[in-house]
LUMLUM-408286 format. One line per 4 residues: their letters; for each residue z, y, x of N, C-alpha, C. Coordinates in steps of 0.2 Angstrom, whole numbers, plus 5000, padded with zeros to 4 digits. Atoms other than C-alpha are relative to their C-alpha. Layout:
<recs>
a) Z,Y,X,Z,Y,X,Z,Y,X  ... $
</recs>
This chain:
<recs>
xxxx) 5003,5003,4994,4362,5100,5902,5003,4993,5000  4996,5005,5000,4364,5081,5903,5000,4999,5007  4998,5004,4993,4374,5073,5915,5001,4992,5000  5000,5009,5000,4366,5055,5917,4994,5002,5005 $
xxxx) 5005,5001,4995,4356,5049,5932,4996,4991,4997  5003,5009,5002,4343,5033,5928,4994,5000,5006  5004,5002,4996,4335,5026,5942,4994,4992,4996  5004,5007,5002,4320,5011,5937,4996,5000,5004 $
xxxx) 5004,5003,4992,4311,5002,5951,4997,4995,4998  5004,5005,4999,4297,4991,5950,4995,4997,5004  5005,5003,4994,4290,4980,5964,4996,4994,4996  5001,5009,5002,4278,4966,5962,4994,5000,5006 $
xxxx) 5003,5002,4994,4271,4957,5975,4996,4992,5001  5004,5005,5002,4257,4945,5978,5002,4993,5005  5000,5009,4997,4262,4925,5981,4995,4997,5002  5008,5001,4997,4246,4920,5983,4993,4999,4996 $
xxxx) 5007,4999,5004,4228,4920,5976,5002,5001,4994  4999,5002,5008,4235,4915,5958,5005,5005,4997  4991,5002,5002,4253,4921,5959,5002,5009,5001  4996,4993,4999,4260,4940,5957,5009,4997,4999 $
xxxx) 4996,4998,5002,4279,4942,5958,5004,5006,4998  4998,4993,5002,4288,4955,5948,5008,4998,5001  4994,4997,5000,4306,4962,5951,5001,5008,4999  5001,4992,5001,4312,4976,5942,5010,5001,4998 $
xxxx) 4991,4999,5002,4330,4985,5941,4999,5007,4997  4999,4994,5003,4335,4997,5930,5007,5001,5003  4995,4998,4998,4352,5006,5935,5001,5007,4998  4995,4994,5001,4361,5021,5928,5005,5001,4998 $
xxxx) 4992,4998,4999,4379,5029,5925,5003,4994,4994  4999,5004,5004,4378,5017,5911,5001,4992,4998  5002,5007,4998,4370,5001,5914,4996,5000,5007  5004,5003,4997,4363,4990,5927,4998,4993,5000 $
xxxx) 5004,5006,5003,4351,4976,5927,4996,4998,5005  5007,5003,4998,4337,4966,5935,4999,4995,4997  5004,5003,5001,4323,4957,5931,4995,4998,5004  5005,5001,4994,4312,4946,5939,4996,4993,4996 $
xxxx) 5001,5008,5003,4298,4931,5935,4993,5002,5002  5006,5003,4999,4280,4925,5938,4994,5004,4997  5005,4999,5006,4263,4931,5931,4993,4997,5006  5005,5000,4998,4247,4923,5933,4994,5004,5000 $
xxxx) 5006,4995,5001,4233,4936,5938,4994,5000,4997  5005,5001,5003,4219,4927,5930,5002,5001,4992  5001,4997,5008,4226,4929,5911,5007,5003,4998  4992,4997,5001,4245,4938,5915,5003,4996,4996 $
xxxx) 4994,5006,5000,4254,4923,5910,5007,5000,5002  4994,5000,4998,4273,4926,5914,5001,4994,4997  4996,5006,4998,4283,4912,5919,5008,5001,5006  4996,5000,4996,4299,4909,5926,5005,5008,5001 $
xxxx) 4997,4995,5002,4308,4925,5917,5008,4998,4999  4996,4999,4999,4324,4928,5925,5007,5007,5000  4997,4992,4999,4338,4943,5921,5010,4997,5004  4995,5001,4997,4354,4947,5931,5003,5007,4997 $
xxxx) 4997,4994,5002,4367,4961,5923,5005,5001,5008  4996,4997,4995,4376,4970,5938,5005,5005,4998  4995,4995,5006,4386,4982,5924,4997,5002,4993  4997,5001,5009,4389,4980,5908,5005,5006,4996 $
xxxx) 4996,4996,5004,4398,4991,5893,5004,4996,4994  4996,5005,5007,4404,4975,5881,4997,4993,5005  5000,5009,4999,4408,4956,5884,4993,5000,4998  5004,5005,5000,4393,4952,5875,4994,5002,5003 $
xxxx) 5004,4999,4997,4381,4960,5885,4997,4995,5005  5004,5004,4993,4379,4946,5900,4996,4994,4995  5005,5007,5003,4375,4932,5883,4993,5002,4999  5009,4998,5002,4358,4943,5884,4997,4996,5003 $
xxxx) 5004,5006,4995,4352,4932,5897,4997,4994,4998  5002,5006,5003,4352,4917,5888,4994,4999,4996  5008,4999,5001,4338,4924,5878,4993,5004,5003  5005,4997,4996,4326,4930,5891,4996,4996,5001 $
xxxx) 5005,5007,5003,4318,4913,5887,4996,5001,4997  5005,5001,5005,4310,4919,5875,4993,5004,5001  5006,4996,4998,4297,4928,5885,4996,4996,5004  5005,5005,4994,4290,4913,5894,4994,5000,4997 $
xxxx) 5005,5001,5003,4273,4912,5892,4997,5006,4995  5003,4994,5003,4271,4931,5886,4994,5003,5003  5006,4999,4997,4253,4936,5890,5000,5008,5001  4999,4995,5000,4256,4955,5898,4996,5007,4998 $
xxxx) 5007,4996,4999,4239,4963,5893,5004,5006,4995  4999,4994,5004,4239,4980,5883,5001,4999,4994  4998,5003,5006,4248,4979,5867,5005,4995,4999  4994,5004,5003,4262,4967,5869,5006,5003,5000 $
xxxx) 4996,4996,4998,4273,4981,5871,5006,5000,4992  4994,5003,5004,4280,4979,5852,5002,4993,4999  4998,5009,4999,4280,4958,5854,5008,5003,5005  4995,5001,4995,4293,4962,5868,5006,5003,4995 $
xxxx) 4993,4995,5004,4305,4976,5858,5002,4995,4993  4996,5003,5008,4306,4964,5841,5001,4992,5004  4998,5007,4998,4308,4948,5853,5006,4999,5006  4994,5001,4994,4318,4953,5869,5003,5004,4998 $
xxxx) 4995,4996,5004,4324,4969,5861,5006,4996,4995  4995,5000,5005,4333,4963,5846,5004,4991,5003  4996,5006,4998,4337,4943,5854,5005,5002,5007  4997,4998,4994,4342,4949,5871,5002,5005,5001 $
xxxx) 4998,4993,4995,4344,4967,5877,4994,5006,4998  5006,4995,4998,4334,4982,5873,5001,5005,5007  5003,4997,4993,4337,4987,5891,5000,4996,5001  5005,5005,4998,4330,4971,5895,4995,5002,5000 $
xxxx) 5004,4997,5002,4317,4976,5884,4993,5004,5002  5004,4995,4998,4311,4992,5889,5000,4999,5008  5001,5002,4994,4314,4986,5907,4992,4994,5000  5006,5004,5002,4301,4972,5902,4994,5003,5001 $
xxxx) 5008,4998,5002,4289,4983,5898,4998,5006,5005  5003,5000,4992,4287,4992,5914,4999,4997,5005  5003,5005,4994,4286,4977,5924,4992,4999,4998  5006,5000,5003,4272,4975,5912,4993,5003,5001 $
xxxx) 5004,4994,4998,4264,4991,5914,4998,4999,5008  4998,4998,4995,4268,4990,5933,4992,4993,5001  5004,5006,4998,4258,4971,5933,4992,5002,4999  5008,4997,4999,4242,4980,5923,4997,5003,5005 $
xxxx) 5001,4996,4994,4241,4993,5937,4998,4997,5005  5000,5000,4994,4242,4983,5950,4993,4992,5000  5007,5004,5000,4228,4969,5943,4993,5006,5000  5006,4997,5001,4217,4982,5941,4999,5003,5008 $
xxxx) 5001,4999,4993,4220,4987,5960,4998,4994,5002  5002,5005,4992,4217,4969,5967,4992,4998,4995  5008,4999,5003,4199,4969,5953,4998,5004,5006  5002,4993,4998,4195,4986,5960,4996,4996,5010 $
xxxx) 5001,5004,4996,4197,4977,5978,4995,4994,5002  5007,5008,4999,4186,4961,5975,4995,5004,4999  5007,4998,5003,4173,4973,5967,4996,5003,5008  5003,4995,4995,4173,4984,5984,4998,4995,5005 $
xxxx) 5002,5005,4994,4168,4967,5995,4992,5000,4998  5007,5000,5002,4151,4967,5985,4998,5008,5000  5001,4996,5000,4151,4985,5984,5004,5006,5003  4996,4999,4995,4159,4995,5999,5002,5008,4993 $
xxxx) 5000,4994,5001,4155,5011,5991,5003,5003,4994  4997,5000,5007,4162,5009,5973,5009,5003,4999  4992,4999,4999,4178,5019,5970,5003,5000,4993  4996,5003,5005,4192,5017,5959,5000,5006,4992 $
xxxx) 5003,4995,5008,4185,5030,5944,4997,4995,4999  5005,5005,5003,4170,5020,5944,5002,4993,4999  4999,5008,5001,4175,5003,5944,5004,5001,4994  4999,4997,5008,4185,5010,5928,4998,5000,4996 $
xxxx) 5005,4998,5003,4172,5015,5920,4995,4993,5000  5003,5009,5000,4163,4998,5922,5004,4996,4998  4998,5004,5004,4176,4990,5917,5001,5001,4995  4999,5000,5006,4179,4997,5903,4994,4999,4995 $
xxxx) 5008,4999,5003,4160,4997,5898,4999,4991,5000  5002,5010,5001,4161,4975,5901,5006,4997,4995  4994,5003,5004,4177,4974,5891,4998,5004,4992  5001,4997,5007,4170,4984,5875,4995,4996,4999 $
xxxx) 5003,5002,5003,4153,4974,5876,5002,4991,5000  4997,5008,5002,4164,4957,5877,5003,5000,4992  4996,5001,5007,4172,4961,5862,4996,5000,4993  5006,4997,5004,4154,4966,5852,5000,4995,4996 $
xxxx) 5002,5005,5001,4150,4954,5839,4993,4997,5005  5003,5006,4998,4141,4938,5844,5002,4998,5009  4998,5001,4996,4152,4937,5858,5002,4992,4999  4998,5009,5004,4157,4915,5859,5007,5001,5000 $
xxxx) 4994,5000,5002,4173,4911,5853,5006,4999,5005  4993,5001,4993,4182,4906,5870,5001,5009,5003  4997,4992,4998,4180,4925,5876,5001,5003,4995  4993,4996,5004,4187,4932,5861,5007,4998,5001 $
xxxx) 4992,5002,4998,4203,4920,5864,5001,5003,5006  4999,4996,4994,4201,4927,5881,5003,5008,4999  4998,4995,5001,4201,4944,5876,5006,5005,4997  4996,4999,5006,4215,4944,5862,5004,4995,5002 $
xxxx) 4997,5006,5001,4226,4930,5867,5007,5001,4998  4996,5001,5005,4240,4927,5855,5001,5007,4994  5000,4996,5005,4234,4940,5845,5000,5009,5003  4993,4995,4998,4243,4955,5855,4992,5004,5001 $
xxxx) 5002,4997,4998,4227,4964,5857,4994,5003,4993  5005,4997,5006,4221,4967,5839,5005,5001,4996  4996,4993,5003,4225,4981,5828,5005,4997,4994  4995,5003,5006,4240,4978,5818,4998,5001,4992 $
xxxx) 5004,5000,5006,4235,4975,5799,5006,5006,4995  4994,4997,5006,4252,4983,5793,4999,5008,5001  4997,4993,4999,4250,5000,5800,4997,5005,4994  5001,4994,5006,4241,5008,5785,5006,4995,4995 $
xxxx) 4994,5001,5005,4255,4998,5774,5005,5003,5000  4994,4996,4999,4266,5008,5779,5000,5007,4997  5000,4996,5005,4260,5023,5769,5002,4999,4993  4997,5002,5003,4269,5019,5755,5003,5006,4995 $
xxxx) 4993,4994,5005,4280,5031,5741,5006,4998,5002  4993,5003,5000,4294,5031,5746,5006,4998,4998  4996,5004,5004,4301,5028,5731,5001,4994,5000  4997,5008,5000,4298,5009,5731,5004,4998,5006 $
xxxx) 4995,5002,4996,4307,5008,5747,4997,4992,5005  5001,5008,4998,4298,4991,5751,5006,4995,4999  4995,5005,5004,4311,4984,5742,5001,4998,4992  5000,5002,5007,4311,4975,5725,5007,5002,4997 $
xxxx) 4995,4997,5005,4328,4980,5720,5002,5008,5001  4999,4993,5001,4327,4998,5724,4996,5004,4995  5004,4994,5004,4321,5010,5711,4997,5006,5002  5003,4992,4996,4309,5024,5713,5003,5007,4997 $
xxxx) 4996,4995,4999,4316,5040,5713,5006,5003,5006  4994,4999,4997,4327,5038,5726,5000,5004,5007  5002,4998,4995,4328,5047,5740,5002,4999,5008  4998,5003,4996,4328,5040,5757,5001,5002,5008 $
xxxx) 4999,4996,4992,4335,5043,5775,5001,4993,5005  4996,5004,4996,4337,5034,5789,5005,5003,5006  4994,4997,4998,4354,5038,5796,5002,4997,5005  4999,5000,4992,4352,5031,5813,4995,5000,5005 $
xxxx) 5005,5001,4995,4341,5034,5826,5000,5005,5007  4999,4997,4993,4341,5040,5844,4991,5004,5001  5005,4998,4997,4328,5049,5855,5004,5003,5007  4999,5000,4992,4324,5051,5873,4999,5010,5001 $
xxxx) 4995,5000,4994,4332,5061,5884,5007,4999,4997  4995,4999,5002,4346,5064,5872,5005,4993,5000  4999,5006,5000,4350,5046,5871,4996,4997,5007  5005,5001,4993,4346,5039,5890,4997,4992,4999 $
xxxx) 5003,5005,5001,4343,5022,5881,4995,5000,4994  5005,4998,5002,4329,5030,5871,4993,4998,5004  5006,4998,4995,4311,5029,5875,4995,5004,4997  5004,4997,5004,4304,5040,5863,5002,5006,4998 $
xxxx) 4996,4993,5002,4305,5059,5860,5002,5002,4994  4999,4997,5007,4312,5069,5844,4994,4998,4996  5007,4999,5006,4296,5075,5840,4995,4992,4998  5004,5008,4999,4288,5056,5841,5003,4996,4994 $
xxxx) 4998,5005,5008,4301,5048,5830,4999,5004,4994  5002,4995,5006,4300,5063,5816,4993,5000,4998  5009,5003,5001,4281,5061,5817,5000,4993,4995  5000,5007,5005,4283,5042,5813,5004,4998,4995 $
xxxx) 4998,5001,5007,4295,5043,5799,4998,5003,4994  5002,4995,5006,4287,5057,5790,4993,4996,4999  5004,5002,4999,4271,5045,5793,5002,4993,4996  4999,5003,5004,4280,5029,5785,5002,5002,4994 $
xxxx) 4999,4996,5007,4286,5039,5770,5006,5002,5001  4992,4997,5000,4304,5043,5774,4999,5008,4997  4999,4994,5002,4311,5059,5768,5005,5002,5005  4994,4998,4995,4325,5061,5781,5000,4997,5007 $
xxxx) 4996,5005,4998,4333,5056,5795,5005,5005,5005  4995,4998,4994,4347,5059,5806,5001,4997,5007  4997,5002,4993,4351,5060,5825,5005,4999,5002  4994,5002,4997,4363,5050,5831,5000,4998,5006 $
xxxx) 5002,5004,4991,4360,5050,5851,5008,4999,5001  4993,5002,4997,4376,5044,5859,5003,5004,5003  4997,4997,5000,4390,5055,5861,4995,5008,5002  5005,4995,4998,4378,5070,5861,4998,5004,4994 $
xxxx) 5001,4997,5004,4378,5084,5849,4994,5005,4999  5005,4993,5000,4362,5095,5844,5002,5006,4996  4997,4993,5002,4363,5112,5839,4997,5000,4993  5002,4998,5009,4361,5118,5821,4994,5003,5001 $
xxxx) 5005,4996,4999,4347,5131,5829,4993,4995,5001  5005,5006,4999,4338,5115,5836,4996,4994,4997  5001,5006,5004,4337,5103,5822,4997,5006,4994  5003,4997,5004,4333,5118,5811,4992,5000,5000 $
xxxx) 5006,4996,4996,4318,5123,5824,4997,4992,4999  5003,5006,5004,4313,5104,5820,4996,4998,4994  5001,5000,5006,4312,5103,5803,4996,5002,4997  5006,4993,5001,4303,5119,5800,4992,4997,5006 $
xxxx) 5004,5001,4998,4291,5113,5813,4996,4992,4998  5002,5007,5005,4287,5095,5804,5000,5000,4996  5000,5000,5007,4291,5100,5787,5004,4993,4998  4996,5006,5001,4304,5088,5787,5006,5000,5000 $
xxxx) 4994,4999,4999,4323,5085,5784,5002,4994,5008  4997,5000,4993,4330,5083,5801,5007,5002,5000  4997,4999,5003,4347,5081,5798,5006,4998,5006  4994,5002,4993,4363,5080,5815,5006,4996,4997 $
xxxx) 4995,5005,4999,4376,5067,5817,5001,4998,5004  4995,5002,4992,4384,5058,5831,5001,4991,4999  4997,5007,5004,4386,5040,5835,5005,5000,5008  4993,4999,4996,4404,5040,5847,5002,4992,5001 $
xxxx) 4998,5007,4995,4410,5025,5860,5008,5002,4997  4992,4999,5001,4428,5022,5853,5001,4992,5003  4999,5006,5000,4438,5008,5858,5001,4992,4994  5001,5006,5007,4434,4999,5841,4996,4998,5000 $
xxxx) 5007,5000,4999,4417,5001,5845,4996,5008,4997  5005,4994,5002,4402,5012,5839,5004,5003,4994  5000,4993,5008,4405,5027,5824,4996,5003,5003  5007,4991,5000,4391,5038,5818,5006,5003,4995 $
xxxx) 4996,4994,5003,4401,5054,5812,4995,5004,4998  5008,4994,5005,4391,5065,5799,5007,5006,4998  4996,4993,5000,4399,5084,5798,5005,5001,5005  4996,4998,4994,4406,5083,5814,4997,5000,5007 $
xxxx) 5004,4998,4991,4400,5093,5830,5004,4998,5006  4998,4998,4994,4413,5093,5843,4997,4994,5006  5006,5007,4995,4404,5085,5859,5006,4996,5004  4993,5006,4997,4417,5070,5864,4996,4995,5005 $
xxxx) 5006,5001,4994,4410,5062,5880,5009,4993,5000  4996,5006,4999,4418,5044,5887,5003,4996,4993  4998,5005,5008,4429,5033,5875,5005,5003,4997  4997,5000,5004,4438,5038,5861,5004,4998,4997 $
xxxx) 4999,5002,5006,4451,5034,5851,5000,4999,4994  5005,5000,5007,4447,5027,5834,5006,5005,4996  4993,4997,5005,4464,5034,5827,5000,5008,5003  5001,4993,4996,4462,5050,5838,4991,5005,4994 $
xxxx) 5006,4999,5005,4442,5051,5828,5001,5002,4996  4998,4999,5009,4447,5048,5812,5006,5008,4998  4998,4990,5003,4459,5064,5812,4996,5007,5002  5003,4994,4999,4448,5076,5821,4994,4998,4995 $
xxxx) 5005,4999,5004,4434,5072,5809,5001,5000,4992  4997,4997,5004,4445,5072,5795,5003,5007,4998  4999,4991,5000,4451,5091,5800,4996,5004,4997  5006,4996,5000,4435,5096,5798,4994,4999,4993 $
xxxx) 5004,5004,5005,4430,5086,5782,4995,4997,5001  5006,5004,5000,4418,5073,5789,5001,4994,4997  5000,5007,4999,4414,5056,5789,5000,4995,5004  5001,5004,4994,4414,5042,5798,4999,4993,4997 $
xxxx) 5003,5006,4999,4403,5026,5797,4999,4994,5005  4999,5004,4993,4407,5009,5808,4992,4997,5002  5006,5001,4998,4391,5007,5815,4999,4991,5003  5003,5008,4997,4383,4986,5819,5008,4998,5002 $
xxxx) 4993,5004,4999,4403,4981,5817,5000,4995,5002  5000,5007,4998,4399,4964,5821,4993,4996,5005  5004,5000,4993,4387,4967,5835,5001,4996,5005  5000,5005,4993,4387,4953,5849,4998,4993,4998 $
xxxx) 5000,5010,5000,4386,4934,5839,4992,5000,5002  5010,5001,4998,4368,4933,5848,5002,4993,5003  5000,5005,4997,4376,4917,5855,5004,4994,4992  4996,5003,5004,4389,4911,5843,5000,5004,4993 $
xxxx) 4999,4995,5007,4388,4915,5824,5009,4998,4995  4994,4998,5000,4403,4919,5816,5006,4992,4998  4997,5005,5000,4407,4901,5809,5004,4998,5007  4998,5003,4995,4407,4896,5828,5008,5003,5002 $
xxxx) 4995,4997,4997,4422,4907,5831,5004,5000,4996  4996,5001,5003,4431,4905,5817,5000,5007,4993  4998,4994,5003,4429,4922,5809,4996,5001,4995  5001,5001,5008,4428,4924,5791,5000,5008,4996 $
xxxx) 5000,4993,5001,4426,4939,5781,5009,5003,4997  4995,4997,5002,4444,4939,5775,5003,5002,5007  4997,4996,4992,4450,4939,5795,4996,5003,5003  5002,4995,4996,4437,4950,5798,5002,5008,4996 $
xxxx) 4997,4996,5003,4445,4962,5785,5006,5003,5005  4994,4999,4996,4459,4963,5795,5001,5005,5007  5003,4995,4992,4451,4972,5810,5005,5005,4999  4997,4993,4999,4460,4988,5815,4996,5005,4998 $
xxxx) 5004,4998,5005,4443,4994,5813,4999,5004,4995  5002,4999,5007,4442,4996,5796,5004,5006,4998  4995,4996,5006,4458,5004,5792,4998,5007,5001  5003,4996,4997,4450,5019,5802,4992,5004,4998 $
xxxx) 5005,4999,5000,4433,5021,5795,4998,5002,4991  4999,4999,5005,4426,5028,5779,4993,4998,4997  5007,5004,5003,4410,5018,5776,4999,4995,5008  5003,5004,4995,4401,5003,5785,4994,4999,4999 $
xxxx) 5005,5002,5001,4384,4999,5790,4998,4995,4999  5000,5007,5003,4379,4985,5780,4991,4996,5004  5005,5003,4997,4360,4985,5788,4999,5002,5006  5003,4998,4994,4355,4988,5806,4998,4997,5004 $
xxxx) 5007,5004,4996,4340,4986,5814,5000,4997,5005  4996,5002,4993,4348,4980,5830,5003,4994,5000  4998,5004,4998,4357,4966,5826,4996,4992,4995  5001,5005,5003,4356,4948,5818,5000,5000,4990 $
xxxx) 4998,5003,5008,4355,4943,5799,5005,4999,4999  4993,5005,5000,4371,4933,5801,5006,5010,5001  4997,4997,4997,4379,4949,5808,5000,5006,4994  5001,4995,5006,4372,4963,5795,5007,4997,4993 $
xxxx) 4998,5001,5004,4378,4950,5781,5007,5001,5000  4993,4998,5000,4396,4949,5787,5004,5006,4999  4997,4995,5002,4397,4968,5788,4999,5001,4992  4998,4997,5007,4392,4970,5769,5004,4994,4995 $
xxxx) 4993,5005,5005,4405,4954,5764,5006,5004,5001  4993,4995,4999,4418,4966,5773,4999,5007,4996  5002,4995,5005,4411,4980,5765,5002,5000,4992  4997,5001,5010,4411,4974,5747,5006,4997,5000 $
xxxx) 4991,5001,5000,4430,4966,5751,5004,5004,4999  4996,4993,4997,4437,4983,5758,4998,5004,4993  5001,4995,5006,4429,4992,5743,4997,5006,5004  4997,4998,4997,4423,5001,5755,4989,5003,4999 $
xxxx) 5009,4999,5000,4403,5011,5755,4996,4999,5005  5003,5002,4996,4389,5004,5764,4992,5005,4999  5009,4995,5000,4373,5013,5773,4997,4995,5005  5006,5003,4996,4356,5007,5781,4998,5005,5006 $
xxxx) 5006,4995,4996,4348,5013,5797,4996,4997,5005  5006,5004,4997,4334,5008,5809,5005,4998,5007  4997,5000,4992,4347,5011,5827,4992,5001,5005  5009,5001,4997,4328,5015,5830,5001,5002,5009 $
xxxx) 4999,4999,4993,4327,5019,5851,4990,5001,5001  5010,5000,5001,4306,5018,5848,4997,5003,4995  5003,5000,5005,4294,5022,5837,5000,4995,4996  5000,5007,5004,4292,5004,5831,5003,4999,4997 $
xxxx) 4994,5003,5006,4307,5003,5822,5005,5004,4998  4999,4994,5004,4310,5019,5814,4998,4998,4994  5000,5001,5008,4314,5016,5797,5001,4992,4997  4999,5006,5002,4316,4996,5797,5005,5000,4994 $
xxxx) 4992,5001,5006,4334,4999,5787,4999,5007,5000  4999,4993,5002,4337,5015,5777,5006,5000,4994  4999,5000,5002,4346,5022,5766,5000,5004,4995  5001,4997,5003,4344,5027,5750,5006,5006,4996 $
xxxx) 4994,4995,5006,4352,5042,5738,4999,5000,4994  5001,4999,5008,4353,5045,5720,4998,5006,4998  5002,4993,5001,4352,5064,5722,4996,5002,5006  5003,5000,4994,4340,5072,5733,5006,5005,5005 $
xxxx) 4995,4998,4995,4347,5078,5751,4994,5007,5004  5003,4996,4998,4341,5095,5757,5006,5004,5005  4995,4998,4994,4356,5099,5770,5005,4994,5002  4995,5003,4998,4370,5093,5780,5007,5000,4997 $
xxxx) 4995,5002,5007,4382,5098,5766,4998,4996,4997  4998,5004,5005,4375,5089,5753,5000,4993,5003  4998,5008,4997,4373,5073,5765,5005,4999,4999  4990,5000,4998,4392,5075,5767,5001,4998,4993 $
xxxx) 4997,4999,5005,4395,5080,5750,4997,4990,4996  5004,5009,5006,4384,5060,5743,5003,4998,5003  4996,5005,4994,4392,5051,5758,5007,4998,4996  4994,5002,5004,4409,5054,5750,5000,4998,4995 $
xxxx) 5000,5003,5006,4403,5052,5733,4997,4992,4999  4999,5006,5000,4398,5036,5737,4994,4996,4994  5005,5002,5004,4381,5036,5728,4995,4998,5003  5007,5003,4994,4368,5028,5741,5001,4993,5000 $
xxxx) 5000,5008,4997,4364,5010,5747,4997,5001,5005  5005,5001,4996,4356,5004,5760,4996,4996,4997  5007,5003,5004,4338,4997,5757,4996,4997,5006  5005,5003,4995,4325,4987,5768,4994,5005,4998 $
xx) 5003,4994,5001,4313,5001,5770,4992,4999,5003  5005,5000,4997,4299,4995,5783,4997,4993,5000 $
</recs>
């Protein structure tokens, strides 16, 4: 049973003829947050996108603000929902993010109530099925060809409402990897990804992410929800029902930061110590991988602070840990690189994974193997051996 409460509240209220305002807060045992800004009702134009943190879990949480800028001028229609998770999500905040995207949702609804509205001043009798149904039926024949070129910029503006080109490229072998230096034959996992409820800053189910990496071409992947162990019985009951390797792991709050643990169940709740980890996962013959080690420079990159990969060797970190993740899909360029300059310093094995929390970004980073993986033993057993990379995968 989990014990986590999440409250999300979204008002928006109308300024005047032209002008909605949204404010929206997210709040639970974890975080807290608001968000507030402008949208024009004639083509959902946000402006004036403002966040406020109330509770945080790291310093660099509040620098997320800084980037909330980069949603000015986001047009809300149907469809921007991945623009927002690869531009507020990964510059800012993915509980920014998905806080975003139900003010969004919350701003569609509430245009289509004051449509609905105007419609009932010519037509008293007209209710809110039908006036649906008509719109729907004027927004299909605007889209028709021979439509003129200003209402399709109308209909589609900045693109966000036509169909992505990449989604069949994404069926792929997964041999090649969508990488020019990986070799086919290999066999590939993504060894981090969350899902909702079990992860409360998930938005997307088991079955939902499983779906879409068996639909990219992955061969694996492991759940890493936050301190949150699944049962052998469940992950089984998974796998057998998608025809898929569905493989358990753990990704654990220490005071060093995040570790994902592979071969290790016991359910560890609050913060950890990293020296504390490190022996109880050793008892048991695990692993442990330091998960987005140098997660936060979203403001300053590492030259700014002075940190170098020979003093970033030096971490306490490291001396505790028995591989590092060299890619993940959560943070910077800058930041990945420095974990695989300490990586290959330390002598030390590197993995890939998406940190996916959506569907969208299942499978971005992976990792590959040399031998195939068909349980939790041999994951453990190649992990130690030391014969994987990570690989850019999506």
């Amino acid at each position: 049973m989990f014990d986590f409460m999440r409250n999300k509240v979204v008002d928006v209220a109308r300024l005047d003829r032209e002008t909605l305002e949204v404010h929206g807060i997210l709040d639970d045992s974890i975080y807290s947050l608001e968000l507030c800004f402008k949208v024009n009702i004639s083509d959902l134009i946000c402006s004036g996108v403002k966040g406020r943190w109330l509770r945080w879990t790291t310093p660099e949480c509040p620098r997320a603000i800084d980037f909330l800028h980069e949603a000015e001028g986001f047009c809300l229609k149907a469809g921007i929902d991945n623009k927002i998770h690869k531009t507020i999500g990964r510059k800012s905040c993915r509980h920014f993010a998905n806080l975003f995207i139900e003010c969004g949702h919350a701003v569609r609804e509430t245009v289509k109530l004051l449509n609905w509205e105007a419609a009932q001043k010519e037509n008293p009798e007209i209710t809110f099925k039908q006036f649906m149904r008509n719109d729907e039926t004027a927004s299909m024949a605007e889209s028709s060809p021979g439509m003129d070129n200003e209402k399709k910029e109308l209909s589609s503006p900045s693109g966000t409402n036509k169909p992505s080109p990449k989604k069949t490229e994404h069926k792929r072998n997964a041999g090649s990897l969508g990488n020019p230096s990986a070799k086919k034959g290999k066999f590939v996992i993504d060894m981090h990804v969350h899902t909702s409820p079990a992860s409360p800053c998930a938005s997307d189910s088991v079955d939902a992410m499983i779906q879409e990496a068996r639909r990219i071409g992955l061969q694996g992947i492991c759940l890493t929800d936050h301190n949150y162990v699944w049962s052998a019985e469940a992950v089984q009951a998974l796998s057998e029902k998608h025809d898929f390797l569905v493989l358990r792991a753990n990704e654990i709050i220490t005071e060093q930061g995040d570790i994902l643990t592979f071969g290790f169940y016991e359910n560890l709740q609050g913060i950890t110590r990293l020296a504390d980890l490190k022996k109880k996962v050793a008892d048991v013959g695990g692993f442990i991988v330091a998960a987005h080690p140098f997660r936060g420079f979203l403001t300053f990159g590492a030259d700014d602070v002075g940190l170098t990969p020979d003093s970033a060797m030096a971490r306490e970190l490291f001396k505790w840990v028995d591989g590092v993740e060299t890619l993940n899909g959560k943070v910077t360029e800058t930041e990945n690189n420095m974990a695989r300059d300490v990586a290959n310093g330390l002598g030390l094995p590197s993995t890939g994974g998406s940190d996916a929390h959506d569907i969208s970004t299942v499978g971005v980073y992976a990792t590959a193997f040399d031998e195939v993986i068909d349980s939790e033993a041999s994951l453990l057993a190649a992990l130690k051996q030391g014969k994987y990379h990570p690989v850019v995968f999506r």
